[in-house]
C-alpha positions in Angstrom: 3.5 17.5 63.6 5.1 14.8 64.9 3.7 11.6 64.2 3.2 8.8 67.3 4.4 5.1 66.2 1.4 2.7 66.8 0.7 1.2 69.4 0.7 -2.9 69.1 -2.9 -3.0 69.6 -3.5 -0.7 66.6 -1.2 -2.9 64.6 -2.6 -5.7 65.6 -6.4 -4.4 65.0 -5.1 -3.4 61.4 -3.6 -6.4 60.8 -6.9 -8.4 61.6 -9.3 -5.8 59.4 -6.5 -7.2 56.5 -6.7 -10.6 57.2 -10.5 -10.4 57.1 -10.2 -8.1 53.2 -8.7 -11.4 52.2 -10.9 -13.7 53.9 -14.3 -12.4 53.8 -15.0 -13.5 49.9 -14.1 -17.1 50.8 -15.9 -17.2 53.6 -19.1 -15.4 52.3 -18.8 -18.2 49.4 -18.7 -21.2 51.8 -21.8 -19.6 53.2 -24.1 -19.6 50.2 -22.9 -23.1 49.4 -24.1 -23.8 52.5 -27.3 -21.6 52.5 -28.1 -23.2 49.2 -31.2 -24.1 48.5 -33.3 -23.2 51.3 -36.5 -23.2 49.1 -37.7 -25.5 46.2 -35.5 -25.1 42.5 -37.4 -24.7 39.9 -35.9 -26.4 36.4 -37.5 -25.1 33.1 -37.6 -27.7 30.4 -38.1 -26.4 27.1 -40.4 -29.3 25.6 -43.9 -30.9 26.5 -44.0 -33.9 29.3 -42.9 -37.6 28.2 -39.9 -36.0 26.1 -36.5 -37.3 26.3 -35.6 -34.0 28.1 -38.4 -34.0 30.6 -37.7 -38.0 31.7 -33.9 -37.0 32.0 -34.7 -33.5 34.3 -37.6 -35.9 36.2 -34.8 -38.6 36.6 -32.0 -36.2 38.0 -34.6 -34.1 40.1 -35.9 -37.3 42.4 -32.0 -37.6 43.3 -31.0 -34.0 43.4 -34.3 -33.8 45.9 -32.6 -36.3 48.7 -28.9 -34.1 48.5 -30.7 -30.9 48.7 -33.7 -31.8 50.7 -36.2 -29.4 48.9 -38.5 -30.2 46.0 -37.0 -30.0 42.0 -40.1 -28.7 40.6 -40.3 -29.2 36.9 -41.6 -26.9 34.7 -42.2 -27.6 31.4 -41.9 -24.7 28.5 -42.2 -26.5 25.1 -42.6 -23.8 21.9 -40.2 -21.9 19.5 -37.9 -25.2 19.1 -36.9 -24.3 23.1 -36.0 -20.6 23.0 -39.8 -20.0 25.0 -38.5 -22.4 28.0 -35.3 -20.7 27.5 -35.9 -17.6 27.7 -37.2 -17.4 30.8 -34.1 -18.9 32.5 -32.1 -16.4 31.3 -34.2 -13.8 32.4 -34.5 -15.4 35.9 -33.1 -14.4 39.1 -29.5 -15.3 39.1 -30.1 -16.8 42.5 -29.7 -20.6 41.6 -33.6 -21.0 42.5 -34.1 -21.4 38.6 -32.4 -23.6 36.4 -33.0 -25.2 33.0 -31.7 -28.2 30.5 -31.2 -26.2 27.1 -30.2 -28.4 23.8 -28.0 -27.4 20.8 -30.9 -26.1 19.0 -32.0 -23.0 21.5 -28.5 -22.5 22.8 -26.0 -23.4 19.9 -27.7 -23.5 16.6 -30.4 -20.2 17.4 -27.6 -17.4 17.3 -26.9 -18.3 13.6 -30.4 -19.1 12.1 -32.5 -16.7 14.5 -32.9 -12.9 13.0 -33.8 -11.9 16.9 -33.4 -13.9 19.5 -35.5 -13.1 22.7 -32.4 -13.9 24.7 -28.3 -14.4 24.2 -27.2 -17.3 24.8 -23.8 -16.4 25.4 -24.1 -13.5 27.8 -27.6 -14.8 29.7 -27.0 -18.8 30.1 -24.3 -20.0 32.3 -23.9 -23.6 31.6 -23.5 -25.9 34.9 -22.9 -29.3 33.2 -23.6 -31.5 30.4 -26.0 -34.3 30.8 -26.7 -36.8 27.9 -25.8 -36.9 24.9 -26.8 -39.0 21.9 -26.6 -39.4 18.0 -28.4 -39.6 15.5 -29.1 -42.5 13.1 -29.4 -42.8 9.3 -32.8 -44.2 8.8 -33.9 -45.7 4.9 -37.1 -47.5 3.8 -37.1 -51.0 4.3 -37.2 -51.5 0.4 -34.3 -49.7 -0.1 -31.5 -51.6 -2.2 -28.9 -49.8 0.3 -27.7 -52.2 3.4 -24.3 -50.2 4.2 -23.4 -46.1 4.2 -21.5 -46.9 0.7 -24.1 -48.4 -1.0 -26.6 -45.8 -0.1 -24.6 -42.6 -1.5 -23.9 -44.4 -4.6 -27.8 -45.1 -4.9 -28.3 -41.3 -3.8 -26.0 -40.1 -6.1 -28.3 -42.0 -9.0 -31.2 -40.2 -8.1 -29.7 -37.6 -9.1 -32.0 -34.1 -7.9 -35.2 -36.4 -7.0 -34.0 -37.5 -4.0 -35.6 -35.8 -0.5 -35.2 -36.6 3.0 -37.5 -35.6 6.1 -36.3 -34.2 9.4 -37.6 -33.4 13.1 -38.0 -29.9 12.1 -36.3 -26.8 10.5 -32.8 -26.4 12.3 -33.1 -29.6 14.1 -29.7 -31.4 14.7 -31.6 -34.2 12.5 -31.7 -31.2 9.4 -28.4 -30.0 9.9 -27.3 -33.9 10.9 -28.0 -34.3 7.0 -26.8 -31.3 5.7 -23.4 -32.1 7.0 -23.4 -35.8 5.2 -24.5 -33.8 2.2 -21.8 -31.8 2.0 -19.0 -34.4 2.9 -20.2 -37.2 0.6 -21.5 -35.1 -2.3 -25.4 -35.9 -2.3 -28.0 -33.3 -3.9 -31.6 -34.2 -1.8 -34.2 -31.6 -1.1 -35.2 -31.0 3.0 -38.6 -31.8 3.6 -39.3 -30.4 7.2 -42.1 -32.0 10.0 -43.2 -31.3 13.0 -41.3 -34.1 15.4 -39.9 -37.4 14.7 -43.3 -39.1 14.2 -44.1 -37.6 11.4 -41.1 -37.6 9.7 -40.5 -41.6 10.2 -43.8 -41.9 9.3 -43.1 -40.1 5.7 -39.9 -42.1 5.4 -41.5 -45.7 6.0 -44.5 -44.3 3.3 -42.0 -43.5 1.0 -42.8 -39.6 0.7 -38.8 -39.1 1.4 -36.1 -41.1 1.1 -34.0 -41.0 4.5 -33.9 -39.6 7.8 -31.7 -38.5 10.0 -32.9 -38.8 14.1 -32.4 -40.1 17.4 -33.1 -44.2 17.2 -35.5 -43.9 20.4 -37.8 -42.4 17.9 -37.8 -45.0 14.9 -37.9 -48.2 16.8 -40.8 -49.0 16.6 -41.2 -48.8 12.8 -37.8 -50.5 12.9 -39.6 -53.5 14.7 -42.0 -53.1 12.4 -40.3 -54.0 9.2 -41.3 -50.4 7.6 -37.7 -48.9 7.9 -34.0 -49.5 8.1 -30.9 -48.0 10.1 -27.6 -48.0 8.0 -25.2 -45.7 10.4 -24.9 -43.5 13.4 -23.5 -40.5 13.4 -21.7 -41.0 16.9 -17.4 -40.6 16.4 -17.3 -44.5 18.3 -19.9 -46.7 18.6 -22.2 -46.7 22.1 -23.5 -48.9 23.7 -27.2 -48.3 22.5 -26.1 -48.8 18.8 -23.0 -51.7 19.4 -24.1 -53.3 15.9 -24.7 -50.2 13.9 -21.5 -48.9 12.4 -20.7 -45.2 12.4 -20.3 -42.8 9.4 -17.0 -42.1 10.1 -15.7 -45.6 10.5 -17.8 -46.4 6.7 -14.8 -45.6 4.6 -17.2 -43.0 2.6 -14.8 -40.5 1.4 -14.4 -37.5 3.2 -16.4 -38.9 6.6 -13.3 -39.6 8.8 -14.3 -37.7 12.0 -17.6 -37.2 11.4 -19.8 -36.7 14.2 -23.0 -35.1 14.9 -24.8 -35.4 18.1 -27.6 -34.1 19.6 -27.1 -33.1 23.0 -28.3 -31.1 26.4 -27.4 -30.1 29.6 -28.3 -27.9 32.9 -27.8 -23.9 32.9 -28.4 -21.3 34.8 -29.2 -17.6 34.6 -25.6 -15.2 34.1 -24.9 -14.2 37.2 -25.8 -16.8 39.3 -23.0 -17.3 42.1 -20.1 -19.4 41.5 -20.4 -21.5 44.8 -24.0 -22.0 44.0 -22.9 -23.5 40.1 -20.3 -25.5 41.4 -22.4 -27.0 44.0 -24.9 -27.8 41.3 -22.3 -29.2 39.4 -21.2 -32.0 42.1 -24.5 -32.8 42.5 -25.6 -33.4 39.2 -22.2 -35.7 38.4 -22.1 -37.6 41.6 -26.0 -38.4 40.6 -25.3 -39.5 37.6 -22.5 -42.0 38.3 -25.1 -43.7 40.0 -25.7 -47.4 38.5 -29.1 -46.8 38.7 -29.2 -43.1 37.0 -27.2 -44.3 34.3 -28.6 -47.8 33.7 -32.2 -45.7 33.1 -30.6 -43.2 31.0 -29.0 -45.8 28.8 -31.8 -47.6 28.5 -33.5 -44.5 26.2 -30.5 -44.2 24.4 -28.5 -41.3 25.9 -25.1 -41.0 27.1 -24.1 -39.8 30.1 -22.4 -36.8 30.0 -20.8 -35.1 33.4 -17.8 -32.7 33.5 -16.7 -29.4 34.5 -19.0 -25.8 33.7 -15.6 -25.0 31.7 -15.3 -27.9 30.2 -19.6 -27.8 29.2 -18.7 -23.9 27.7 -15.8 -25.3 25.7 -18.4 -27.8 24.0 -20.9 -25.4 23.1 -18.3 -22.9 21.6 -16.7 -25.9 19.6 -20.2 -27.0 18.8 -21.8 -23.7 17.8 -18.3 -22.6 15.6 -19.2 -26.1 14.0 -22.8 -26.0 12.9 -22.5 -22.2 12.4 -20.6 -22.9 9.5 -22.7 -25.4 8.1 -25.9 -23.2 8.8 -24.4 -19.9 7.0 -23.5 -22.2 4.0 -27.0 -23.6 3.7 -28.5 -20.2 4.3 -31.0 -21.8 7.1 -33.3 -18.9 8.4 -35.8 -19.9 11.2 -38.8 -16.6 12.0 
């Protein structure tokens, strides 16, 4: 059979049905962008209310509010050092209607220290951005003979096996903070655990342990007090919260060039969830946060901005869990 050429306006109705193929995806895109959020977003945070994560989630939600003109309705999950807040994000619908600020601990330092995790981070989260981050600080009793990062591993290294230090909790960045500086400096000291940074300053200014890593936040008052003393910060350079407080890695302790250890968090979002819908989340969240005011408040309980690209924020936690993993196999740290 002979077959007709076509007509122009079948060529021309063909060519359009192509034109859409290779338009539509874009097109549907820029309409969920748009769509998004027609209803309130709900933002799990993993720990109780009056928490550094809960202020900086409160803080970004009463801006995110006026760009999106719905409610950010917080929700606070605290239990199982963040995997129970975290675990119902990533089980969520990946709509962008539920969000949630995750921290190394539940999203980093879980995988390697957790038998079964409820959740996998790497397959169920999709991180959006980075928010704060912030380091810890070496904390001593205020009798300590030790004024300077030197002085205090030569004076730990006389103690010999009778030294012990507290932390925030089992597989806190303040345990494994300290496990790190163990194993670069060449200190023995036994890990005392506690249940938050209260207890554990408290310990360290009654002279139950002998050092501390945490977040400064935590010990100033004691600090203020007279009961305990910072000697170093575990930031690469020094911030602006800790200007007079010099860092481990600038303390020429052997075998502490480069060392950092920060604990940090940062918004996430069920797998799934629609590109548009991330990376309008993402502008959002860093155009709020260059705000004088947004960062003027963060600053002013210690954190550090953070900002960038969902690439950029997956990069970090890859780097970051590769990091600590190593240091939590070698330790052996096992959290039920």
């Amino acid at each position: 059979m002979t077959r007709l050429p076509a007509s122009p306006t079948r060529r021309l109705t063909a060519a359009l049905f192509a034109l859409f193929a290779l338009v539509a995806p874009f097109t549907h895109g820029a309409a969920n962008a748009q769509a998004w959020p027609d209803k309130p977003v709900r933002v799990l945070v993993p720990a109780p209310p009056g928490s550094s994560l809960d202020v900086i989630v409160r803080l970004l939600g009463e801006k995110l509010k006026d760009r999106w003109k719905q409610p950010v309705v917080v929700d606070n999950r605290a239990g199982a050092g963040g995997m129970l807040g975290m675990d119902v994000v990533a089980k969520a619908a990946s709509d962008g209607y539920t969000l949630g600020i995750g921290f190394n601990g539940p999203v980093a330092f879980a995988p390697y220290m957790v038998k079964k995790m409820p959740y996998d981070p790497a397959k169920q989260l999709l991180p959006i951005v980075l928010t704060t981050s912030q380091p810890n600080v070496l904390a001593v009793q205020a009798g300590n003979p030790a004024k300077t990062l030197p002085e205090f591993v030569a004076w730990a290294k006389q103690q010999g096996n009778k030294l012990s230090y507290g932390s925030v909790g089992n597989g806190s960045s303040s345990h494994l903070t300290m496990e790190l500086f163990k194993s670069v400096a060449g200190i023995d000291a036994v890990h005392v655990p506690y249940a938050g940074s209260p207890p554990a300053a408290t310990s360290l200014a009654a002279g139950e342990t002998q050092a501390l890593f945490a977040v400064e936040p935590a010990l100033l008052p004691l600090v203020q007090g007279g009961r305990i003393r910072l000697i170093a910060t575990t930031s690469l350079k020094r911030s602006e919260a800790t200007q007079d407080l010099p860092t481990v890695a600038e303390s020429g302790v052997p075998g502490t060039a480069g060392f950092e250890a920060l604990a940090w968090n940062g918004l996430f979002a069920p797998a799934g969830t629609p590109p548009d819908v991330v990376e309008r989340i993402n502008a959002d969240v860093n155009a709020v946060m260059k705000e004088p005011a947004v960062r003027d408040a963060l600053a002013r309980q210690g954190l550090i901005v953070g900002g960038g690209t969902p690439a950029e924020f997956k990069a970090f936690i890859d780097s970051e869990g590769k990091k600590w993993g190593a240091i939590i196999r070698k330790v052996g740290i096992t959290v039920e």
